[in-house]
BATIPA-768228 format. One record per residue (C-alpha): residue number from 0; residue in one letter; x, y, z. Coordinates in nm, 3 decimals, m for minus. Each point is the difference from the previous one (the first is absolute). Layout:
N
SITE,i,aa,xx,yy,zz
SITE,NUM,a,X,Y,Z;
...
//
This chain:
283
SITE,i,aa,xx,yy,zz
SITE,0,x,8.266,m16.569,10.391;
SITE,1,x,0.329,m0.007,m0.170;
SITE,2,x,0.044,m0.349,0.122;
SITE,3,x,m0.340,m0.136,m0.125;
SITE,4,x,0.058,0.141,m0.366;
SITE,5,x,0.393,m0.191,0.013;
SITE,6,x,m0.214,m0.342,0.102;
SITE,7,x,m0.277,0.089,m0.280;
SITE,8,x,0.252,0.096,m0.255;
SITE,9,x,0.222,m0.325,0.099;
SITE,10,x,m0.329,m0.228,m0.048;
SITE,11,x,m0.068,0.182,m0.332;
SITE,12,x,0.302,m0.070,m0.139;
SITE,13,x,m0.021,m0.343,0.035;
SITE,14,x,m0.298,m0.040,m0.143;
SITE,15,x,0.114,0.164,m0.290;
SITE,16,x,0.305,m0.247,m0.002;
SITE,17,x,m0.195,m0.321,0.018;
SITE,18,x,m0.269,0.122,m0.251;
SITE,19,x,0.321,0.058,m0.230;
SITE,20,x,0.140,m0.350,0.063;
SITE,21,x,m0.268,m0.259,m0.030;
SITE,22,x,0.057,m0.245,m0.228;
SITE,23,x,m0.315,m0.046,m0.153;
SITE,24,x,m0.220,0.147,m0.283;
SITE,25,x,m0.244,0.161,0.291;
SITE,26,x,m0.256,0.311,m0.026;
SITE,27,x,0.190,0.335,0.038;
SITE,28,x,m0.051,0.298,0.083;
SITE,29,x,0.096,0.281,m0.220;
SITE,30,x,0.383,0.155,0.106;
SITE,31,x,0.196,0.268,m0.078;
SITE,32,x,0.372,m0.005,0.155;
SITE,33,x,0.187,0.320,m0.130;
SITE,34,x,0.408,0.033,m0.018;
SITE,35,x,0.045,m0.363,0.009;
SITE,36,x,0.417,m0.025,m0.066;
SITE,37,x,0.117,m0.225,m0.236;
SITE,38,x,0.374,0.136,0.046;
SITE,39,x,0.238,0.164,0.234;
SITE,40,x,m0.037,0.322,m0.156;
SITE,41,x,m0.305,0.227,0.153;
SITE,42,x,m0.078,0.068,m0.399;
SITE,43,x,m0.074,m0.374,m0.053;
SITE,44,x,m0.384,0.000,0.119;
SITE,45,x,m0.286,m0.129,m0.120;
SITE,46,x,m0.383,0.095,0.089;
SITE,47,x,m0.200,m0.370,m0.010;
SITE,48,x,m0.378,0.005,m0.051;
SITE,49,x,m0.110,m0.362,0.048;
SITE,50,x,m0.390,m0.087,m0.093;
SITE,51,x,m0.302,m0.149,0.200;
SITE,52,x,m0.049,m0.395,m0.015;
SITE,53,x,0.395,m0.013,m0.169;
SITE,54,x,0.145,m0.304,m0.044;
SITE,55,x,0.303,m0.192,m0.169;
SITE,56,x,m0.195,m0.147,m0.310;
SITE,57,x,m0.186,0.300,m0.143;
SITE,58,x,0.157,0.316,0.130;
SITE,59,x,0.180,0.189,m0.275;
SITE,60,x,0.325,0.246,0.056;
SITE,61,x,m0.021,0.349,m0.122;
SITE,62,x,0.272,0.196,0.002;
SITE,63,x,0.076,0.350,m0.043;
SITE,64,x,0.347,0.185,m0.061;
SITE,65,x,m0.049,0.397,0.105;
SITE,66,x,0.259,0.228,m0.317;
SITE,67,x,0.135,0.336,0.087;
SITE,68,x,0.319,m0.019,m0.269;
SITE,69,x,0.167,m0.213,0.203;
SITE,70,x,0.122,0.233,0.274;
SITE,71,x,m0.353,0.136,0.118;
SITE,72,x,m0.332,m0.143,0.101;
SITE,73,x,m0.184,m0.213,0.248;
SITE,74,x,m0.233,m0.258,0.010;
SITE,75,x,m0.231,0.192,0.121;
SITE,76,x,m0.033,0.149,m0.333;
SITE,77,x,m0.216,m0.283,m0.088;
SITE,78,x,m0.244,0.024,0.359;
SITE,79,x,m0.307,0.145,m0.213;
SITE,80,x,0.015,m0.245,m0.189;
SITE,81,x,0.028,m0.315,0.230;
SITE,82,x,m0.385,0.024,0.077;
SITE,83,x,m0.093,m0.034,m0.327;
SITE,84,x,0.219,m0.309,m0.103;
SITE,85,x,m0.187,m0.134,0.304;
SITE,86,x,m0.288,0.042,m0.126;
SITE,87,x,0.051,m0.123,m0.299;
SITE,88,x,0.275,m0.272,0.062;
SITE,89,x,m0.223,m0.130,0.300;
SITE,90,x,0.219,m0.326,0.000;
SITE,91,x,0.363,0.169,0.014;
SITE,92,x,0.256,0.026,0.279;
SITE,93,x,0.142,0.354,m0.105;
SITE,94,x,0.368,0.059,0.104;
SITE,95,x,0.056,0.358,m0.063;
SITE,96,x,0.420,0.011,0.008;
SITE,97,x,0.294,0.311,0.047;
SITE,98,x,0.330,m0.042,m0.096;
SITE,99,x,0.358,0.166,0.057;
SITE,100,x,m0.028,0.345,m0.238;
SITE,101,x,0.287,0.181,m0.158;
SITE,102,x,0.198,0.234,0.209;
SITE,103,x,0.234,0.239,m0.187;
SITE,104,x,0.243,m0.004,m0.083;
SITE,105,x,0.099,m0.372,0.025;
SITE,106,x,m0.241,m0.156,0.266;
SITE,107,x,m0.187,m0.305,m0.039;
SITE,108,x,0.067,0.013,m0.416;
SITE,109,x,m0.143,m0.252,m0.209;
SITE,110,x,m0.057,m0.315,0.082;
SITE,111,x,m0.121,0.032,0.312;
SITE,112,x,m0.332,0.063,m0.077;
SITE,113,x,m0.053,m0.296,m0.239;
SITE,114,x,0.183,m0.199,0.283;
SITE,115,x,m0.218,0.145,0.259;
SITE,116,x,m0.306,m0.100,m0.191;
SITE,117,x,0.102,m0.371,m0.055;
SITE,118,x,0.065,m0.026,0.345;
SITE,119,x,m0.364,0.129,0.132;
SITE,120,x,m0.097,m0.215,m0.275;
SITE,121,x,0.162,m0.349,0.166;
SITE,122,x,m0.105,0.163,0.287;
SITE,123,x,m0.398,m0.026,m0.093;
SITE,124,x,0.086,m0.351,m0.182;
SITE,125,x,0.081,m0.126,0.362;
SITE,126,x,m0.304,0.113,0.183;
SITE,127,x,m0.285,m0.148,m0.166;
SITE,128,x,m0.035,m0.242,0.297;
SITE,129,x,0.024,0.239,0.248;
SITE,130,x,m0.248,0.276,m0.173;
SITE,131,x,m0.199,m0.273,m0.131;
SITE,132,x,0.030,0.087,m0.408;
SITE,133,x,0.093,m0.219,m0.265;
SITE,134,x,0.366,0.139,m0.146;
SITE,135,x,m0.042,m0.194,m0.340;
SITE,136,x,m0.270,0.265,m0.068;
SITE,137,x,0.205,0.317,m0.002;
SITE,138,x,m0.060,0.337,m0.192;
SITE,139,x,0.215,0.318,0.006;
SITE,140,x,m0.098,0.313,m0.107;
SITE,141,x,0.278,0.315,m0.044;
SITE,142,x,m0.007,0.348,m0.123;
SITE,143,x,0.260,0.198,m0.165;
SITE,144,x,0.294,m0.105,0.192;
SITE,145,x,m0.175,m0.268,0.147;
SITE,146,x,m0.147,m0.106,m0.298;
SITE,147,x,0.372,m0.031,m0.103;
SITE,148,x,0.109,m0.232,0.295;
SITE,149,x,m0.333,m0.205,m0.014;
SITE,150,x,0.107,m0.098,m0.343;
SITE,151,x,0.375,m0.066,0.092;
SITE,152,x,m0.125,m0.231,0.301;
SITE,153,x,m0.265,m0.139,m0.189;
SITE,154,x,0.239,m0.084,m0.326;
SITE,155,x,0.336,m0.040,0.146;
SITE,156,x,m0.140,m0.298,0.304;
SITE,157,x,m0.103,m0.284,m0.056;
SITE,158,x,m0.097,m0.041,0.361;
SITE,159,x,m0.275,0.080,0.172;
SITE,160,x,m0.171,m0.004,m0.370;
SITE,161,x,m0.203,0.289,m0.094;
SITE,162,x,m0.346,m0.110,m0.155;
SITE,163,x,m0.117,0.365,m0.096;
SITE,164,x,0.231,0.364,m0.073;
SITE,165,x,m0.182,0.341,m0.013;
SITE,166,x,0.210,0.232,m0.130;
SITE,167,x,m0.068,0.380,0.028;
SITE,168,x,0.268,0.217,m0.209;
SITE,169,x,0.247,m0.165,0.148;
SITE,170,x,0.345,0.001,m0.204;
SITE,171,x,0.135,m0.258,m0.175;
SITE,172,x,0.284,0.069,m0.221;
SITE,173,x,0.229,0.238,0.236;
SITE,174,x,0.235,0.083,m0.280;
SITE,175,x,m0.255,0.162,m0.210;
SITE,176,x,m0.141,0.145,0.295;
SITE,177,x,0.319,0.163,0.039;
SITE,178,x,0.050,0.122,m0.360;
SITE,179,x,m0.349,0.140,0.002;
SITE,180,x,0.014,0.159,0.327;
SITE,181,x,0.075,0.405,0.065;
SITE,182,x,0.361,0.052,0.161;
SITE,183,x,m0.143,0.040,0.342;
SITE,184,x,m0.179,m0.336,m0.007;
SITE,185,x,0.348,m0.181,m0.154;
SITE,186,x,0.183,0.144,0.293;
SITE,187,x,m0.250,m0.226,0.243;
SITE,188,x,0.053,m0.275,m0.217;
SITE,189,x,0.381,0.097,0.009;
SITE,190,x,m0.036,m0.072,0.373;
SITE,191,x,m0.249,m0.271,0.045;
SITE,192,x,0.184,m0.239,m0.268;
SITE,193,x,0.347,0.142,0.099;
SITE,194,x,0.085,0.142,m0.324;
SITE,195,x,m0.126,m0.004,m0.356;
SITE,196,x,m0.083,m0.190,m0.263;
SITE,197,x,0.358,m0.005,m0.150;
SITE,198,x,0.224,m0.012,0.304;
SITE,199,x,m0.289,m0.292,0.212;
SITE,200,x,m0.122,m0.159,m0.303;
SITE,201,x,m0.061,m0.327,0.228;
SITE,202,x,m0.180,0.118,0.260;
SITE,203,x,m0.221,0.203,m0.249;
SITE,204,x,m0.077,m0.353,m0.159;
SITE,205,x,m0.044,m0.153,0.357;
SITE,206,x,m0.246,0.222,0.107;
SITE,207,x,m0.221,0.038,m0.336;
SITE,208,x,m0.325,m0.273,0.031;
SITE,209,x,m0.029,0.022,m0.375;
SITE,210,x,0.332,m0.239,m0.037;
SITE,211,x,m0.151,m0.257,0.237;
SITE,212,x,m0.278,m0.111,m0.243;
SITE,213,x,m0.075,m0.282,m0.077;
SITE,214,x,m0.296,m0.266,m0.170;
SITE,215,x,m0.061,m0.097,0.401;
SITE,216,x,m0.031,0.357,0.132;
SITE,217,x,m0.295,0.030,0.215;
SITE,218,x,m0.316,0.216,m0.204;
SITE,219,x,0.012,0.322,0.039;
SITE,220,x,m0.241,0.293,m0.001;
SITE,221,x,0.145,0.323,m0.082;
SITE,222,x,m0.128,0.324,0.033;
SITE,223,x,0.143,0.340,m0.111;
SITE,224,x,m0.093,0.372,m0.083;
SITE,225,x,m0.016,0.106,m0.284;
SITE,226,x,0.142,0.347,0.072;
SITE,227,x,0.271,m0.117,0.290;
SITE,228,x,0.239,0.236,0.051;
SITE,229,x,0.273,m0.219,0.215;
SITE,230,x,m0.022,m0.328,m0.135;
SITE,231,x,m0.012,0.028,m0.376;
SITE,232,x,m0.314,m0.272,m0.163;
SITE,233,x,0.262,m0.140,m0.212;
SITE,234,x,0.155,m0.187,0.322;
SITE,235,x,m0.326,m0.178,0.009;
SITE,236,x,m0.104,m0.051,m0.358;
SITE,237,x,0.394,m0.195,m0.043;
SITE,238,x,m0.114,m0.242,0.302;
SITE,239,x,m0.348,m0.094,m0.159;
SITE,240,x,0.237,m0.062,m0.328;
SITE,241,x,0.199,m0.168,0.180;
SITE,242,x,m0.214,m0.230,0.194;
SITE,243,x,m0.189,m0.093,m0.307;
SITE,244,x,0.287,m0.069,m0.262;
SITE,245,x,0.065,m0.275,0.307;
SITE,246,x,m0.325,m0.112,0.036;
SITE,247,x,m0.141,0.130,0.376;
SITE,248,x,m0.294,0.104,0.038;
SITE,249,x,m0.007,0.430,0.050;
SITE,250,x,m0.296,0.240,m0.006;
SITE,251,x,0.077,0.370,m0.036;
SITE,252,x,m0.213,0.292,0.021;
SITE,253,x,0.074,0.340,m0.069;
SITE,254,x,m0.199,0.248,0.105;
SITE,255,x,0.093,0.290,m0.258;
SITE,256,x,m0.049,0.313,0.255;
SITE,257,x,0.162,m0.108,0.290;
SITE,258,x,0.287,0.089,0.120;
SITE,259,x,0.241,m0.188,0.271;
SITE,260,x,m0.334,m0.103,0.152;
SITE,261,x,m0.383,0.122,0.016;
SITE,262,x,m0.308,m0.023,0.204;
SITE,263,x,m0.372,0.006,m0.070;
SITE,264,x,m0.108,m0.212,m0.304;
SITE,265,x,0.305,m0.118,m0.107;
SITE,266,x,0.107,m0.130,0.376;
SITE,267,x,m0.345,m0.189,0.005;
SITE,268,x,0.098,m0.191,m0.301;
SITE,269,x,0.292,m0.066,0.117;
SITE,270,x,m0.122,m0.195,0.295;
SITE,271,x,m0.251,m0.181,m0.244;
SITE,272,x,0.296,m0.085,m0.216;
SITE,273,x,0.200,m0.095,0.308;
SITE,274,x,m0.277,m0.256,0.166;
SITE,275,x,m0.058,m0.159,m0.306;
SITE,276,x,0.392,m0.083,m0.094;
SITE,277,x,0.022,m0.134,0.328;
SITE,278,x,m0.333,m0.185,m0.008;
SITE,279,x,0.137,m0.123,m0.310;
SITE,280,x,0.327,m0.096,0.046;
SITE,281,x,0.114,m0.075,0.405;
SITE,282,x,m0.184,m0.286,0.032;
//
């Protein structure tokens, strides 16, 4: 028995490998491949959802960036959800992406989760041929500290071009979000941006999206609670100033009860407001 599973399992697998690697724009089956690695690092791992009937022409990119303050969190924070971007994103190859967290005191301080992300980003630029999705087509979508590094990526990198940026309370100016933080949350910035404001000035620059816009910066739909409690509105309200003194496209939406964020009604608009930025604007 044991030896008849090894020959199934071996004949499985490379079925799986050559439906991966054809070369054309065939019929596909739906696939899910979790923990794919796009580093050396057991924290760089990506979960892949790839759609029926994909192909290299009209197959979209979707991806999402899991926060957690930098030093917590998982991607699969955001499995609920994946089902329902399915549903509604029906053409979408959804990479759902970890990165390398904060370890106090000093491990793994900023940037190595913006450089984390822009490597699983080049990562998913590269396999459009094998995955069979069109990379020129590419979304992101981040929350609270992801939000923060989908902006970064999305605004710092020019390559692989983002079409489309949601942006849920994700921080943008990390100086004032040190000045208007409580002492406990400065000392985590203390650590993630080694220092402060005063004694790092640069990296706090560095690692702010806000100072990385510009008239070409891809539209972006941001969303924000009115009552948040971590990431203060006024981080988002200076980005949509920002982004239109330039003159890029932005959509915000506040939703004035909300806190760092919500369920029920307000989630449900959400995803409206989500599927029709994208249907809008990655094309």
């Amino acid at each position: 028995m044991k030896q008849l599973f090894s020959v199934f399992f071996i004949a499985f697998f490379f079925v799986a490998c050559q439906k991966e690697t054809t070369t054309g724009n065939e019929a596909l089956a739906e696939q899910k491949i979790t923990d794919v690695s796009y580093g050396s690092d057991p924290a760089q791992r990506m979960d892949v959802y790839l759609p029926a009937n994909r192909n290299t022409t009209d197959t979209k990119v979707f991806i999402m960036v899991h926060g957690g303050a930098w030093e917590s969190g998982d991607k699969i924070d955001f499995e609920e959800y994946i089902p329902i971007f399915k549903q509604r994103l029906p053409g979408y190859a959804i990479f759902n992406i970890n990165y390398r967290l904060l370890v106090l005191p000093n491990t793994n301080p900023f940037p190595t989760q913006e450089n984390d992300v822009k490597a699983a980003f080049n990562f998913i630029s590269g396999k459009g041929d094998a995955y069979k999705f069109n990379p020129a087509k590419l979304a992101v979508l981040g929350a609270s500290a992801g939000g923060h590094l989908a902006l970064l990526q999305a605004y710092k990198n020019a390559t692989p071009k983002v079409k489309a940026i949601v942006d849920m309370f994700g921080p943008t100016d990390m100086t004032a979000l040190y000045t208007a933080s409580n002492s406990f949350s400065q000392l985590g910035l203390t650590y993630l941006l080694s220092g402060t404001p005063t004694s790092n000035a640069t990296l706090y620059q560095s690692s702010s999206p806000l100072n990385y816009v510009t008239a070409q910066s891809p539209p972006t739909l941001i969303l924000h609670g009115g009552n948040d409690p971590l990431v203060p509105i006024a981080q988002s309200t200076a980005l949509k100033t920002k982004l239109e003194t330039m003159g890029a496209t932005v959509q915000m939406v506040i939703y004035p009860l909300e806190g760092h964020g919500w369920t029920g009604a307000s989630l449900n608009d959400t995803y409206d407001k989500i599927t029709a930025f994208l249907t809008t604007y990655n094309q």
